[in-house]
C-alpha positions in Angstrom: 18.8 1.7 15.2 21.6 1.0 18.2 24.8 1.7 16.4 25.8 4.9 15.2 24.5 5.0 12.1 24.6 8.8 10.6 24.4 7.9 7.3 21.4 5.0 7.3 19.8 7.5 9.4 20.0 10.7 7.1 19.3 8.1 3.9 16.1 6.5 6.0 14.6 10.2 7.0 15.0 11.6 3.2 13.3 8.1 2.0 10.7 8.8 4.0 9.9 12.6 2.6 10.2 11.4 -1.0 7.9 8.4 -0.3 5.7 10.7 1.2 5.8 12.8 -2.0 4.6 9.6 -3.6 7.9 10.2 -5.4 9.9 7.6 -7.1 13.6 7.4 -6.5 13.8 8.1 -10.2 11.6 10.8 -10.5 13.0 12.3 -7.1 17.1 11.9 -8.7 15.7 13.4 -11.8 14.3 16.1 -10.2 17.8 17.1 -8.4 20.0 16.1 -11.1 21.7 13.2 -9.8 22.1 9.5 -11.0 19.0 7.4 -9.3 21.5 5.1 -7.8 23.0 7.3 -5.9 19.6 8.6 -4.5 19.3 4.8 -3.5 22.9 4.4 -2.5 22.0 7.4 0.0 18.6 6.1 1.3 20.3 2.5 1.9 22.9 4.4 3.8 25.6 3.2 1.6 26.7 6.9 0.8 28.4 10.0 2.5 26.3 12.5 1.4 28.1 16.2 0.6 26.7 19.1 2.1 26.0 20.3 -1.2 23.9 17.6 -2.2 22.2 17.7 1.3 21.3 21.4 0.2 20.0 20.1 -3.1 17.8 17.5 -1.4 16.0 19.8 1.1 15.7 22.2 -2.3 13.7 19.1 -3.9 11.7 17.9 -0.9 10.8 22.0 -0.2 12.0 21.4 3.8 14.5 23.1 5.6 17.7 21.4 6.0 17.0 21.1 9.1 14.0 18.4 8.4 16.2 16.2 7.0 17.2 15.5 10.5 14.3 15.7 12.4 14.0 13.2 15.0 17.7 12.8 15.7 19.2 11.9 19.1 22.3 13.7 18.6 23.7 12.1 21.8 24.2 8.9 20.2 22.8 9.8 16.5 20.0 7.0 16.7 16.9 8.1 15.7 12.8 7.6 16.1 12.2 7.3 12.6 9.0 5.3 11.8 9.2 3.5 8.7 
């Protein structure tokens, strides 16, 4: 990613920890509480994601908040983020 893209970046990083859970996005917005389209709103970086629900995503995945941006540049928030 070249543009600044906080949001696609955050939605392709917590993608990538549910898929590695073998997680559906279903099973994974069931699991927080929230509507599956906004899990996929979020991961297609379509969303701006409250802190709250940021909380309630590391809760899920069992990471620290922290993990959810792991990988950042935060120079010019692009990322290396394998798909």
């Amino acid at each position: 990613m070249v543009k600044s893209d906080v949001k696609g970046l955050f939605g392709k990083r917590m993608r990538q920890l549910r898929k590695a859970r073998g997680w559906s996005q279903e099973k994974f917005a069931h699991q927080i509480g929230l509507d599956r389209s906004y899990i996929g709103g979020v991961e297609r970086g379509e969303r701006n994601v409250s802190l709250e629900n940021i909380c309630l995503i590391a809760k899920a995945l069992t990471v620290p908040v922290a993990e959810l941006f792991r990988g950042w540049d935060t120079e010019s928030t692009t990322a290396n983020i394998n798909e």
